[in-house]
TORDOKE-756260 format. One record per atom (N, C-alpha, C): atom name; x, y negated, z; residue number from 0; residue in three letters. Coordinates in steps of 0.05 Angstrom, whole numbers. Layout:
BEGIN
atome:x:y:z:num:residu
CA:X:Y:Z:NUM:Ala
...
This chain:
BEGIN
atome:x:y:z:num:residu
N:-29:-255:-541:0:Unk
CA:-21:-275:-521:0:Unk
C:-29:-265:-493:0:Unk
N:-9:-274:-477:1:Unk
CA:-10:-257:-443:1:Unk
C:-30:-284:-431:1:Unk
N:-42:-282:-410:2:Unk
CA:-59:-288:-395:2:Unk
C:-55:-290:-359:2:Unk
N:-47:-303:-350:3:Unk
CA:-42:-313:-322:3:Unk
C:-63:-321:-301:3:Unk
N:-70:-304:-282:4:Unk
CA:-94:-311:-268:4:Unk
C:-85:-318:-243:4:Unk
N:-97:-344:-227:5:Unk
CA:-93:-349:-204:5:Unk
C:-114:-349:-183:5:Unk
N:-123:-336:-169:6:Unk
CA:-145:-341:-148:6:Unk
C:-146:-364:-128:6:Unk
N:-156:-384:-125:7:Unk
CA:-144:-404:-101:7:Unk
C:-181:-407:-89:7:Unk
N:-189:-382:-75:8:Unk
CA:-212:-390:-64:8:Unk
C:-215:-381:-40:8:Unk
N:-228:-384:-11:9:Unk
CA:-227:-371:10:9:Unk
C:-231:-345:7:9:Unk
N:-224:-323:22:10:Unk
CA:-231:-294:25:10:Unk
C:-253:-299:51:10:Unk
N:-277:-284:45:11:Unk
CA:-291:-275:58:11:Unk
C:-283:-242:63:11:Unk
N:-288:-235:86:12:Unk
CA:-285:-205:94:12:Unk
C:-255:-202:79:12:Unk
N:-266:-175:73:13:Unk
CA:-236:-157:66:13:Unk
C:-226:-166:45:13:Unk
N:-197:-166:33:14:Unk
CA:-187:-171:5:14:Unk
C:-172:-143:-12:14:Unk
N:-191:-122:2:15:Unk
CA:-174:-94:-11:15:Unk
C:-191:-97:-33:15:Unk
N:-207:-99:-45:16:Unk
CA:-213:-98:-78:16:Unk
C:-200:-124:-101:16:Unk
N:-183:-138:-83:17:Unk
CA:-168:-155:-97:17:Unk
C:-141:-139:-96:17:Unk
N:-129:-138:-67:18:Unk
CA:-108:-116:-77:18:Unk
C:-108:-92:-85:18:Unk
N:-125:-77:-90:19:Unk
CA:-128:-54:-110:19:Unk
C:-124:-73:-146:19:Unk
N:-139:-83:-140:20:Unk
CA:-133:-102:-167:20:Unk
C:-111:-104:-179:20:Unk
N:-97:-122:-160:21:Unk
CA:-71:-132:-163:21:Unk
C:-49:-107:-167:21:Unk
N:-50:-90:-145:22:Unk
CA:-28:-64:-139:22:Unk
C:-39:-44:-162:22:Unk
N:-58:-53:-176:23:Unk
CA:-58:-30:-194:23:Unk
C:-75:-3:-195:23:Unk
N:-94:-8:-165:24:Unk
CA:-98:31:-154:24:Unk
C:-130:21:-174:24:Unk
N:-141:2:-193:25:Unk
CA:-162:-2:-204:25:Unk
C:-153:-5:-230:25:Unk
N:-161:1:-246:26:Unk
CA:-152:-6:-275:26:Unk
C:-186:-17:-285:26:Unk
N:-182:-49:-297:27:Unk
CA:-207:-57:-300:27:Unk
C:-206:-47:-325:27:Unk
N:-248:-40:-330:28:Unk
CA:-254:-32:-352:28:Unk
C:-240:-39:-376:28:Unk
N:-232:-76:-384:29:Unk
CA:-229:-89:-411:29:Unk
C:-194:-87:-414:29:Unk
N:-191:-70:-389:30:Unk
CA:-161:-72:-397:30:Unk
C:-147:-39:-416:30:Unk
N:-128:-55:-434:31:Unk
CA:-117:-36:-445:31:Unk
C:-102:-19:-446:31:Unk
N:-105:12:-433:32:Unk
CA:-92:29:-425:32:Unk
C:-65:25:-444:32:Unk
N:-63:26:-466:33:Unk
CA:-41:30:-487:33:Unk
C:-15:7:-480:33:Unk
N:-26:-13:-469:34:Unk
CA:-10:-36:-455:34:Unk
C:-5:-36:-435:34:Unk
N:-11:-20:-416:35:Unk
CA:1:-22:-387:35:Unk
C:29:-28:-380:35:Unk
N:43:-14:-402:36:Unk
CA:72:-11:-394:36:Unk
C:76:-37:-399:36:Unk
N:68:-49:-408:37:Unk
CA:82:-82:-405:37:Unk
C:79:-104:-385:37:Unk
N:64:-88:-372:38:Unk
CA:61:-97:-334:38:Unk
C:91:-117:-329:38:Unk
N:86:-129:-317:39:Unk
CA:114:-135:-304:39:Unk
C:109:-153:-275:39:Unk
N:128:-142:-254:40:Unk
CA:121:-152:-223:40:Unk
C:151:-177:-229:40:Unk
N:128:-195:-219:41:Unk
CA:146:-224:-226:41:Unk
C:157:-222:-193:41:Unk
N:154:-219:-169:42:Unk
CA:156:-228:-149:42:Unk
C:160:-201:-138:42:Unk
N:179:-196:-124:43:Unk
CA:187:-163:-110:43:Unk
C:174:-173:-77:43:Unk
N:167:-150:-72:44:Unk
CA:163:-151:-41:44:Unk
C:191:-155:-34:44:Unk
N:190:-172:3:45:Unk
CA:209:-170:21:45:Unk
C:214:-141:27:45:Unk
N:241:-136:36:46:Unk
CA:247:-107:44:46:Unk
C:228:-102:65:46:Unk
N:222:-73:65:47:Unk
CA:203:-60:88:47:Unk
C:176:-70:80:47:Unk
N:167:-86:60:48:Unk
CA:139:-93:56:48:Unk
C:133:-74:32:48:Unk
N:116:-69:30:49:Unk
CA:108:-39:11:49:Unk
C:74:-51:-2:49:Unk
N:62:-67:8:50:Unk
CA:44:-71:-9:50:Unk
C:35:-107:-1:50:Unk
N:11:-108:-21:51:Unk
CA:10:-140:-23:51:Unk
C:-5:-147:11:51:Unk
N:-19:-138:21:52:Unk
CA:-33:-140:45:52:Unk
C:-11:-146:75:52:Unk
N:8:-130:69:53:Unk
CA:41:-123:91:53:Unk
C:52:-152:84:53:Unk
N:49:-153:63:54:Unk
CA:69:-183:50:54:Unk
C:62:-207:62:54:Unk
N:36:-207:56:55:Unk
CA:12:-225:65:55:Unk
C:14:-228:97:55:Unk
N:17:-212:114:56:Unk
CA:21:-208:148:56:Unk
C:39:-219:148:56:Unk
N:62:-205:134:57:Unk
CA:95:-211:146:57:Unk
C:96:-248:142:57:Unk
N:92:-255:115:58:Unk
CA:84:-286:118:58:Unk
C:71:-305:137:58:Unk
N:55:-287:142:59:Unk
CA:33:-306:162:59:Unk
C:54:-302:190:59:Unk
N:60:-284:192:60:Unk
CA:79:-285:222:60:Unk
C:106:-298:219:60:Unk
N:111:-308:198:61:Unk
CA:140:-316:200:61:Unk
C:136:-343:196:61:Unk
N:110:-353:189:62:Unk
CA:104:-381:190:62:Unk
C:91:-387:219:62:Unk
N:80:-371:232:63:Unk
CA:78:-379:263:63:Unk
C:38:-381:258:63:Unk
N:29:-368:243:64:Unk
CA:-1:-372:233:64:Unk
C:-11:-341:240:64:Unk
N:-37:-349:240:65:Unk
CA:-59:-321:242:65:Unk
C:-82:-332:228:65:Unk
N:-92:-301:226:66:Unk
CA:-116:-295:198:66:Unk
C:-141:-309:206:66:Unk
């Protein structure tokens, strides 16, 4: 059975060890190499956005907000 995680907590400082997380550049210890391939990206970046951090900007600027 698959497992769904949602974070809903303030970020202090930086959130690059969550997006390494997320994008994949960390593979946590309990996870199972042999299963990766069943990854699946439910939500595509907007065009020209290339990672979760770009996504995250381009949002905040198109809602009229800052960090």
């Amino acid at each position: 059975m698959g497992f769904v995680v949602l974070h809903m907590e303030k970020a202090h400082g930086s959130d690059s060890g969550t997006t390494a997380h997320i994008e994949r550049f960390i593979i946590p210890k309990n996870a199972d190499p042999t299963r990766t391939h069943l990854n699946r990206r439910l939500i595509e970046y907007p065009d020209g956005v290339k990672d979760r951090s770009a996504a995250i900007q381009q949002r905040l600027e198109e809602a009229g907000l800052t960090r």
